[in-house]
C-alpha positions in Angstrom: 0.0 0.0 0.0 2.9 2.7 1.1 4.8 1.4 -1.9 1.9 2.2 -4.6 1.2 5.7 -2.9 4.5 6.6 -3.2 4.7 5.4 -7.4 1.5 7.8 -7.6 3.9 10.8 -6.0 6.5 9.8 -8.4 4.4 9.6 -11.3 2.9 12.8 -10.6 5.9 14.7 -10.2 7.9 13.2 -13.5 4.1 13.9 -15.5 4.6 17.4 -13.9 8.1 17.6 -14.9 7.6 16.4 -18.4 4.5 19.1 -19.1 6.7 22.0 -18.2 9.7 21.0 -20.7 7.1 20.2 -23.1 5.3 23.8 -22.3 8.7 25.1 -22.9 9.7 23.9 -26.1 6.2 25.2 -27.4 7.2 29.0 -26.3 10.7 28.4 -27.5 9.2 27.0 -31.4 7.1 30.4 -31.3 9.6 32.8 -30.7 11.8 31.1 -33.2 9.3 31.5 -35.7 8.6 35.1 -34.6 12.0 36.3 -34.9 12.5 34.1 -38.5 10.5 36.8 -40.3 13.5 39.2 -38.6 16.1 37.3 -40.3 17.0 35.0 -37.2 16.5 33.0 -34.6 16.0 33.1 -30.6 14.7 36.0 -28.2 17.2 38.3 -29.4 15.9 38.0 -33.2 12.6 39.6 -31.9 14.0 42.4 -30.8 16.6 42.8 -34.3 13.2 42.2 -36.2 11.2 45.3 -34.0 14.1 47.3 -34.8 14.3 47.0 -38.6 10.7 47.3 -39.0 10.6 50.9 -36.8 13.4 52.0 -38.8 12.2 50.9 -41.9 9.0 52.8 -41.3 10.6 55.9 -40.4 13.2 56.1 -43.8 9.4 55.7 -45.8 7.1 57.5 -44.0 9.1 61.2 -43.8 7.8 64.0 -45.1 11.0 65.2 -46.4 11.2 61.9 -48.2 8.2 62.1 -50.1 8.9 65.8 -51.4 5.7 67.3 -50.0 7.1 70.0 -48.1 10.6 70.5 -50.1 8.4 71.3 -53.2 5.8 73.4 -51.5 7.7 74.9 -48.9 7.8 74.1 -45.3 6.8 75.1 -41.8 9.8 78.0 -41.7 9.4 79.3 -44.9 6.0 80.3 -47.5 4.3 78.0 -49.4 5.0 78.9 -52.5 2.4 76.3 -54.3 3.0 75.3 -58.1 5.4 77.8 -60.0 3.3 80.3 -62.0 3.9 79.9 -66.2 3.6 82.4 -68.7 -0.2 81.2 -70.7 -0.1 82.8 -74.6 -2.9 82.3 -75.9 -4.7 82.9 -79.0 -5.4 86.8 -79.4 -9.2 87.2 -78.9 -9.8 83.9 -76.3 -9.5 84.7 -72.8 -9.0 82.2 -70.1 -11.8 82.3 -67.4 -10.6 79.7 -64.9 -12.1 75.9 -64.8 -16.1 74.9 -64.4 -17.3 73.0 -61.2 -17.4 69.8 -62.8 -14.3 67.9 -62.6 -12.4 66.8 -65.4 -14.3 69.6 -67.8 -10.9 71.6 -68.7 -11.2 75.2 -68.8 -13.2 78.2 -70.0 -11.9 79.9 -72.5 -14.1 83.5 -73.5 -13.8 83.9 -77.3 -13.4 86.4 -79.4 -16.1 89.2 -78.3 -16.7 87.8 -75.1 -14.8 88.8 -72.0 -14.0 86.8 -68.8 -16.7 87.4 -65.9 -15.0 86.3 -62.2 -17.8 85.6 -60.0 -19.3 87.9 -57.3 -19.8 87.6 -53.7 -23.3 86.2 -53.0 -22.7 86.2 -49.3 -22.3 83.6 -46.9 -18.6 83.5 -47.9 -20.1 82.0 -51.5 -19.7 83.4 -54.7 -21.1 83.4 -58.4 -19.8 81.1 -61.1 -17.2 82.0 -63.4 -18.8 82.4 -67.1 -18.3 84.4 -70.2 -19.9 88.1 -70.8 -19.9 90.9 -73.5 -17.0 92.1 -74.4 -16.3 95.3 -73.0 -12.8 97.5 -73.2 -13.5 98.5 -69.2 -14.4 95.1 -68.1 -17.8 96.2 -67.8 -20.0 93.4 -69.2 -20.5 90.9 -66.1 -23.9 90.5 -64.2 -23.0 87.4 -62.0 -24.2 88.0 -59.8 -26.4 91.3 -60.9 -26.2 94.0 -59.1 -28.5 94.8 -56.2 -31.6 97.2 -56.6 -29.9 98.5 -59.6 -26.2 98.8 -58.3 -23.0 97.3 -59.8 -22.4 93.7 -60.0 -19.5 92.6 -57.5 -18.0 90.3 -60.5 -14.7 91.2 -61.7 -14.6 91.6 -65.6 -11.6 90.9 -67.4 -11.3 92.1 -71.0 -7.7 90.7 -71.5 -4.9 88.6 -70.1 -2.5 90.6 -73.2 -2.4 93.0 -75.7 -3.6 90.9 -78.3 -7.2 90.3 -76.7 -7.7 94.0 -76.7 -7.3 94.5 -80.7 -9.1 91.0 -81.6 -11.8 92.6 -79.9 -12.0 96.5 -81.2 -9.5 98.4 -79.8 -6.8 100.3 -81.7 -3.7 98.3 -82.1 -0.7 99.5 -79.9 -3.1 99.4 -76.9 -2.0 97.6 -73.6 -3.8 95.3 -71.0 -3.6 96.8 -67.4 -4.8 94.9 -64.0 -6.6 97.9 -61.9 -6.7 98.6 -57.9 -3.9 95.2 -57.4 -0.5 95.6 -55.6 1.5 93.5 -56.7 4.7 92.1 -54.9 7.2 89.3 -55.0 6.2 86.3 -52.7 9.5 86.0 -50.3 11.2 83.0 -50.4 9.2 82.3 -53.6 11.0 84.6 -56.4 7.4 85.5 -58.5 5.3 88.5 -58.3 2.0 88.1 -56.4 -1.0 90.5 -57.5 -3.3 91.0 -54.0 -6.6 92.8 -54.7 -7.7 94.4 -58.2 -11.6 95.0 -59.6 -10.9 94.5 -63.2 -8.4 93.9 -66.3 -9.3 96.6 -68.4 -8.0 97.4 -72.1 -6.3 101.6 -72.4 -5.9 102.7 -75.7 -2.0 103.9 -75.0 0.9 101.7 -75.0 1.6 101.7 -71.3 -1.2 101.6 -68.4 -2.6 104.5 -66.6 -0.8 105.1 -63.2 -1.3 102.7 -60.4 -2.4 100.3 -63.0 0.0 97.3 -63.6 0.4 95.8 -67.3 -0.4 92.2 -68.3 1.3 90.2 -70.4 1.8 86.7 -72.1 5.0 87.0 -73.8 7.8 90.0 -73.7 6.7 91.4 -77.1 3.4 92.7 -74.8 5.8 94.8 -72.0 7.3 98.1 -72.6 10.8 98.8 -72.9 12.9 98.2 -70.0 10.6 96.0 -68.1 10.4 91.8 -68.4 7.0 89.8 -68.8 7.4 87.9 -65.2 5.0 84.8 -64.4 3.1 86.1 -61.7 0.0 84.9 -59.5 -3.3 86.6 -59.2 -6.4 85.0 -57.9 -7.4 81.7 -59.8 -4.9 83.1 -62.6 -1.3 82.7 -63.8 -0.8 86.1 -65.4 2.6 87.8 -66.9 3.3 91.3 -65.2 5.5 93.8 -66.7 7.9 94.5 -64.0 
């Protein structure tokens, strides 16, 4: 009796024994396999594996990486946005920024038409871009109309170069002039930025009225002494003699 109560002691401790070295080769098998995917084997793979994947993450995941903020500027210096570009066109068709639906290109005002930049309708909201009657003072917009018989707040623009303003009428030798904008070069940009303005109008004289600036497309459109400069104004890359 003594003899089989001590085999049952026995038995119990050496089927104890034999399910904790069996419990321990199972955590062992895992970890090997963990740390396999790390390019090793063993507890101190894991830890190799962690760090390559952290480091990994960081090389891919920067910002400077990626070019976002190098090409647009970053958190010490403007954002300078895409690079304005010069925009001839032919004399006559006026560019009037891009229609709400996506994908529908551009408007382009033809020949007898000028470009109507929509009004404030309040609320922060404002009129569609669209096409109105030519006129040589930027005069022929109505979107939004005015209110009880006053102005329309849409900014007409008969011209983005001295071509547009003989196609449509006026004496050749005439110039295109952005009114009531100051312009100024965007620091840390290097192009001209126009802030303001209530129309691009067409003069009659070679070079715009004072406290207008002049418009242009190409050098041929700028007076002597100054350089057609790819500038920045509202929705618009536009050339200003400077």
């Amino acid at each position: 009796m003594k003899f089989s109560k001590l085999a049952l002691v026995l038995g119990a401790t050496l089927s104890l024994a034999g399910g904790l070295a069996f419990g321990t080769a199972c955590s062992s098998s895992s970890g090997s396999s963990g740390g396999g995917s790390g390019g090793g084997s063993g507890g101190g793979t894991i830890d190799s594996g962690m760090a390559s994947d952290v480091t990994t993450g960081g090389d891919t995941g920067t910002e400077a990486d990626s070019g976002t903020e190098s090409d647009t500027g970053s958190a010490n210096s403007p954002d300078c946005g895409k690079l304005p570009v010069l925009k001839p066109n032919t004399a006559g068709t006026i560019f009037c920024g891009y229609p709400a639906a996506e994908d529908a290109g551009e408007i382009d005002c033809p020949t007898g038409q000028e470009c109507c930049l929509g009004g404030s309708i309040g609320g922060g909201m404002y009129a569609v871009d669209q096409c109105g009657t030519w006129s040589a003072t930027g005069a022929g917009c109505d979107n939004p109309p005015g209110v009880d018989g006053g102005a329309s707040t849409a900014i007409g623009i008969a011209c983005n170069q001295n071509s547009d303003c003989t196609a449509n009428g006026q004496a050749t030798g005439g110039s295109c002039c952005l009114q009531g904008a100051a312009v100024a070069t965007v620091a840390g940009c290097g192009y001209p930025k126009a802030k303001d303005g209530n129309a691009i109008v067409c003069e009659t004289t070679a070079t715009c009225a004072t406290g207008e600036t002049q418009i242009c497309s190409a050098q041929a459109d700028c007076p002597t002494g100054t350089t057609c400069t790819a500038g920045k104004w509202k929705i618009f890359d536009l050339g200003f003699c400077q």
